[in-house]
C-alpha angles and dihedrals in degrees: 000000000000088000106054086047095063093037082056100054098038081047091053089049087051094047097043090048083047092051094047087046091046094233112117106135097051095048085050087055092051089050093046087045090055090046088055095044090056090043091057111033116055088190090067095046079054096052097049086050099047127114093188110064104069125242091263102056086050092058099046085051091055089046090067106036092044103039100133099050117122114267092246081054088052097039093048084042087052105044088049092057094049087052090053093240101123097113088068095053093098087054101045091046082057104051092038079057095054096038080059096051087047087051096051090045092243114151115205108222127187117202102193108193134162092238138017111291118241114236096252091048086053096045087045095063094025085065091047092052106046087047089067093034133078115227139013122313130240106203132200123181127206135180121231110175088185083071082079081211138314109077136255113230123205132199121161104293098346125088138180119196110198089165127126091224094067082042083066099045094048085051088054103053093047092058090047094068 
């Protein structure tokens, strides 16, 4: 939880220096390309959570991956590494990448099914659900054939399970008492 505290606040200073620069897409793609970069290369992960490699050498590391990232990315890249709060960069990325979404009024929204959706079934819960939601939705979908069939839908801390397994399970569960 700690964590995620300090990646929140370091993520809201970025995003407040990106709003009064007026920047903040291309600060939002730095911070997408870094979480890529920690998503793809283990040896990068490695780097950020070492003790050993100095500050410095960090530094000089970032300077050249990221070399196209915007000054106030660098400088925020930068600041982060000589507090010794490298380590952090992946999650930060992450929440300045939600607090974005929640500026511009975008709602992520997972739709979990046992088998691809057909377009009027999308269009059929993605209707129910914007009528009850503020903003515009970002949907993913994801395939779970352990679902049996229905669909699970996620939205921040909501979620509607409209699955058989969890049918059965409530079934179960009924027939336990």
């Amino acid at each position: 939880m700690r964590s995620t505290k300090v990646a929140s606040r370091y993520a809201k200073a970025l995003l407040e220096i990106a709003v009064e620069q007026n920047k903040i897409d291309s600060i939002l793609d730095d911070m997408n390309f870094l979480l890529e970069a920690n998503n793809e290369a283990r040896d990068f992960e490695n780097l950020i959570s070492s003790p050993i490699v100095k500050a410095d050498k960090k530094i000089q590391i970032f300077e050249k991956v990221f070399e196209q990232f915007e000054d106030v990315s660098m400088s925020f890249v930068k600041l982060i590494t000589k507090n010794r709060r490298e380590a952090h960069l992946p999650a930060i990325a992450q929440s300045f990448s939600d607090q974005v979404k929640e500026l511009k009024g975008i709602v992520p929204m997972t739709i979990t099914s046992a088998s691809p959706l057909d377009s009027s079934t999308r269009e059929k819960i993605v209707a129910k659900v914007q009528d009850s939601v503020k903003g515009q939705l970002e949907i993913e979908e994801k395939i779970d054939e352990s679902l049996i069939g229905g669909f699970v839908v996620r939205m921040g801390d909501m979620q509607i399970d409209a699955s058989v397994s969890n049918q059965f399970n409530n079934l179960k569960q009924r027939l336990a008492r």
